[in-house]
C-alpha positions, 0 to 999 in steps of 0.5 A, spaced: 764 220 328 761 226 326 755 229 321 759 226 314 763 221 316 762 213 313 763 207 313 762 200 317 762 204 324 757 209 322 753 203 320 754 200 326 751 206 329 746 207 325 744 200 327 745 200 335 740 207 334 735 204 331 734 197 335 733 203 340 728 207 337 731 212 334 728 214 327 734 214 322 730 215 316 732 211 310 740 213 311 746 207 311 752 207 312 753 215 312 752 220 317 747 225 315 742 229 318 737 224 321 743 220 323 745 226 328 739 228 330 737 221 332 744 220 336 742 227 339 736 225 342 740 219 345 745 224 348 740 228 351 735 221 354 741 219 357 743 226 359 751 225 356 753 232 353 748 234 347 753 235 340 751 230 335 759 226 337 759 219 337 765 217 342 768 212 346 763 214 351 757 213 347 759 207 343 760 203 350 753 205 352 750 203 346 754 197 344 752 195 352 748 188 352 745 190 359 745 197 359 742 200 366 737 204 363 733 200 358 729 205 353 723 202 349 718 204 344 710 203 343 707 204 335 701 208 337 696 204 333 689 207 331 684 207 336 688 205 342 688 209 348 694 212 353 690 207 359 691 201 354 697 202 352 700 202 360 696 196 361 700 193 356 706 193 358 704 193 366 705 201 368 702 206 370 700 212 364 706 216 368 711 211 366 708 214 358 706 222 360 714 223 364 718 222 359 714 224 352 712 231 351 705 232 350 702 225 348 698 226 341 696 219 340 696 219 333 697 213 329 704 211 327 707 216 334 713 212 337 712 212 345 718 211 349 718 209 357 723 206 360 726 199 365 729 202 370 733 198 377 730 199 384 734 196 389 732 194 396 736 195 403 734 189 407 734 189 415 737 182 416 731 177 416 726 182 419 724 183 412 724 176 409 717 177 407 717 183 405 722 181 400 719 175 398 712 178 396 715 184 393 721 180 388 718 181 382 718 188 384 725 189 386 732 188 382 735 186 388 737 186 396 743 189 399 745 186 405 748 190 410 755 187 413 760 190 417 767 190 415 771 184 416 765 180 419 762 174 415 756 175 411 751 170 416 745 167 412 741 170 407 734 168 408 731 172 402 728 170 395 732 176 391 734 175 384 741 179 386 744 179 392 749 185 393 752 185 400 753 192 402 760 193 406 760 197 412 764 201 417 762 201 424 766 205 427 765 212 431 770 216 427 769 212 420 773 218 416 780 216 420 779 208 421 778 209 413 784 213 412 788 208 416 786 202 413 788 206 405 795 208 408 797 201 411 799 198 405 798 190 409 790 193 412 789 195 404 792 188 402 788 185 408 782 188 405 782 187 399 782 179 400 776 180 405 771 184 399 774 179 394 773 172 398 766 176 400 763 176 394 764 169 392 757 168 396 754 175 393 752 178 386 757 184 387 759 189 393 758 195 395 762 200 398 758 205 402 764 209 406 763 215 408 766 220 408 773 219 405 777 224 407 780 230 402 787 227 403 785 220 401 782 220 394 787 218 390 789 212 395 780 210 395 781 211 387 787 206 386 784 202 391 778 200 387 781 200 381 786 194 384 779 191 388 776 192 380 782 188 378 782 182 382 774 181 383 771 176 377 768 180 371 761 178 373 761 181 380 758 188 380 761 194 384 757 198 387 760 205 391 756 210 395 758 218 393 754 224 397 754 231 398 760 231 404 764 227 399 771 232 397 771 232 388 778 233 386 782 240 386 789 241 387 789 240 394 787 232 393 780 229 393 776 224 388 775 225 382 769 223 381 768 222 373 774 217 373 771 213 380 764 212 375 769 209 370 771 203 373 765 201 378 758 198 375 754 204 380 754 209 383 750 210 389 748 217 391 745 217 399 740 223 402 743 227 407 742 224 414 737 228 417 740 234 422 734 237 423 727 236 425 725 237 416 722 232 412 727 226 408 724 226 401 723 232 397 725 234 389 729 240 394 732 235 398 734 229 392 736 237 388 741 238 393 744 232 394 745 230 387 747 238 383 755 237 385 756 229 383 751 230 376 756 234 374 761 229 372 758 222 374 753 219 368 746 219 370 745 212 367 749 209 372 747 212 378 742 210 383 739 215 388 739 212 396 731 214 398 730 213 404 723 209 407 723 210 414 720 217 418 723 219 423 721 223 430 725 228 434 724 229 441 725 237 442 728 237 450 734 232 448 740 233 443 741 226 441 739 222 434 732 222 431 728 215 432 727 212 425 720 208 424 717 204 420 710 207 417 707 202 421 710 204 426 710 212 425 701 211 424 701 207 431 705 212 434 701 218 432 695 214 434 697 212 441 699 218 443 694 223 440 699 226 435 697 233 432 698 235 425 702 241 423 705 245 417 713 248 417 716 254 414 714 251 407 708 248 408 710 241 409 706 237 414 709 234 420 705 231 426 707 234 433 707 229 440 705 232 447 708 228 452 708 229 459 715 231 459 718 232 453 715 235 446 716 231 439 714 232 432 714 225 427 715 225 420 713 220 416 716 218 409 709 217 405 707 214 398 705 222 395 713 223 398 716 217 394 712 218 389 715 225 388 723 221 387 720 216 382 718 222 378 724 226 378 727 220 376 724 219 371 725 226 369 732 226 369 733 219 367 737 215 373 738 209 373 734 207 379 733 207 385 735 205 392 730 203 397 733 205 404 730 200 408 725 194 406 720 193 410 719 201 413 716 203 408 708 205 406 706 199 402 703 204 397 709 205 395 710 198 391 704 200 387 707 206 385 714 204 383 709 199 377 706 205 375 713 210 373 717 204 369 718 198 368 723 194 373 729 190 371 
C-alpha cells in the first residue's frame, strides 16, 4: 500500500499506527499525506527502509501482538516537568532525551520512550542471588550447556529461561562442519534441541564460526529445528563480525536467517589485545556489516560485564574478573592507573616477575551501550555475565528504558 491507495487495509494500517502514536490527523480508510508521514516515521524508529511503503515486512511488525520493541507515548500536560513525567513511568530522563529531538514540553507534546528486552548470561548457580534480586530487571536468564549434555538444575527465579547451547571443542568451525554434513549428526542434533527445550522458554545457538562452506547447510538446519520445535519456544542465534555473509562462493545469508529466528544475538569481538571490552567504537564495529541486512528490532547486542587482565611476559588468554574482583585486585596489588593511545584509562599491576595492565568494564561503560541502544533502536540486550558486573549497572539500565 502507497500515498492514495484505499480500502479495509489502509484502515487497518491506520488503526495499527495510531494504537502506536503516530499521529494520523483525521484521515480514514484513505492513505493521505499524514498517513504517509506517520508510517515514515515508523520505518525510520524501527530503522526499516524509509519510503512511505507499507509492506509485508511492515504489516508483520505492526500486527505483532508481542513485538520486541514496545514504543509508548506521554501527552505532556501543563505544568509537568521531564523529571516527573520519568518517575512516572519508573525511568530515567535519558529514557525521554535519547529518543525525542529537543524536548519542549509544551502542553498537548507526544513523547515517546521505549520497553526494550535485557537478558542475562548466568554462571550456573553462582548467580542465583544475583538473579533473584534483579528479576524484575531482567526479561530473562540464558543458561549455558554444552552440546548434548543435559541441562542440569536450574535454580534461578527467571520469568524466561533460554538455554544457550554450546560447542566446547578445540576447533568449533570443523566440529561444526562435521556434524552440518553428516545427515544421522544433523538428525541426532535436532532431537537433542527439540526434547531440550521441553524444559526451557527457547534455545539459543551461540555457534561460532560457521564456516563459508556451511551456510546454506546452517540455514536449512535451522529452518527444519524451526519447523519441529513448538511455536511458543523462542529461537535465539548468535551472528558476529567473523561470521561469512553470503556471496558466490557460499556463506550466510543473513536476512533470510532473521526471517525465521525470533533473535538475532550479535556478540562483541573477544578481546586479543590488551584494549578495553565496551565502546561506541567497539559495538560500531561489530554491528556495521550484519545491520545492513538483519532488522534492529530483532536483534540484541551481547555486552560484556567482566574485565579482564593481561599479563605482558605470557602469551596466553587474558583472565576475566568480575568487578568485585578486578577492584580487590587493583588494591591488593597497588595497581596504578594509566591512559592508552585513546585516552582510555587502564590500571597497570607490577609484579615480581611479570607486568599486567586490568580493564575494567565500569558503569560509565555500559552506560554508554544502553545509550547507543536507545539511538539506534535495538531490541535489547544481552548482559554477558550475570554476577560480574558493577552493580551500578542495574541502576542505569531503569534510567534508559523500561524492561520487558
Amino acid at each position: 500500500m502507497k500515498l492514495f491507495s484505499k480500502g479495509h487495509d489502509v484502515e487497518l494500517l491506520q488503526e495499527k499506527l495510531a494504537q502506536k502514536g503516530y499521529d494520523l490527523g483525521d484521515e480514514k480508510g484513505e492513505f493521505g499525506y499524514l498517513t504517509q508521514e506517520a508510517l515514515k516515521a515508523f520505518q525510520k524508529d524501527h530503522r526499516l527502509r524509509v519510503d512511505g511503503i507499507a509492506g509485508p515486512e511492515v504489516f508483520s511488525l505492526l500486527v505483532n501482538s508481542k513485538p520486541t520493541i514496545e514504543r509508548k507515548i506521554h501527552e505532556v500536560k501543563r505544568g509537568e516537568t521531564l523529571d516527573e513525567i520519568a518517575k512516572h513511568y519508573g525511568v530515567g530522563e535519558e529514557a525521554f532525551l535519547e529518543v525525542n529531538r529537543n524536548p519542549k514540553l509544551y502542553p498537548g507534546e507526544k513523547l515517546s520512550y521505549y520497553v526494550r528486552e535485557v537478558w542475562g548470561v548466568v554462571n550456573k548457580d553462582d548467580t542465583t542471588h544475583v538473579v533473584a534480586e534483579n528479576c524484575e530487571r531482567l526479561t530473562g536468564v540464558f543458561y549455558p550447556v554444552a552440546l548434548f549434555s543435559e541441562l542440569g538444575s536450574k535454580s534461578f527465579n527467571a520469568r524466561n529461561i533460554i538455554a544457550s547451547v554450546r560447542i566446547e571443542e578445540d576447533e568449533v568451525g570443523m566440529y561444526i562442519h562435521r556434524l552440518l554434513q553428516k545427515r544421522k549428526q544433523r538428525k541426532k542434533c535436532l532431537s537433542y534441541l527439540v526434547d531440550l527445550s521441553s524444559q526451557v522458554d527457547g534455545i539459543h545457538l551461540s555457534w561460532t564460526p560457521i564456516l563459508r562452506v556451511d551456510g546454506t547447510r546452517y540455514f536449512s538446519f535451522l529452518k527444519a529445528l524451526v519447523k519441529m520445535l513448538p511455536r511458543n519456544k523462542k529461537i535465539f542465534i548468535t551472528l558476529n563480525e567473523e561470521m561469512p555473509s553470503w556471496n558466490v562462493l557460499g556463506g550466510i545469508p543473513f536476512s533470510e536467517l532473521a526471517s525465521i529466528v525470533d533473535r538475532i544475538v550479535v556478540s562483541l569481538p573477544a578481546p586479543k589485545q590488551a584494549t578495553q571490552l565496551v565502546s561506541k567504537g567497539i559495538i560500531d564495529k561489530a554491528t556495521c556489516r550484519i545491520r545492513r541486512t538483519v532488522p534492529r528490532w530483532k536483534t540484541i547486542l551481547q555486552i560484556p560485564t567482566f574485565s579482564v587482565e593481561w599479563n605482558e611476559n605470557e602469551e596466553n588468554s587474558p583472565v576475566l574478573l568480575s568487578y568485585v574482583a578486578a577492584m580487590s585486585r587493583i588494591h591488593q596489588t597497588g595497581a596504578r592507573l594509566f591512559k592508552d593511545e585513546d585516552g582510555k584509562p587502564y590500571y597497570r599491576i607490577f609484579g615480581k616477575n611479570s607486568e599486567g595492565k586490568l580493564w575494567l568494564t565500569h558503569h560509565l561503560q555500559l552506560k554508554e551501550a544502553f545509550t547507543y541502544v536507545n539511538l539506534e533502536n535495538y531490541a535489547g540486550l544481552l548482559l554477558d555475565y550475570i554476577g560480574a558486573e558493577d552493580q551500578r549497572l542495574w541502576k542505569f539500565i531503569g534510567d534508559h528504558f523500561q524492561i520487558k
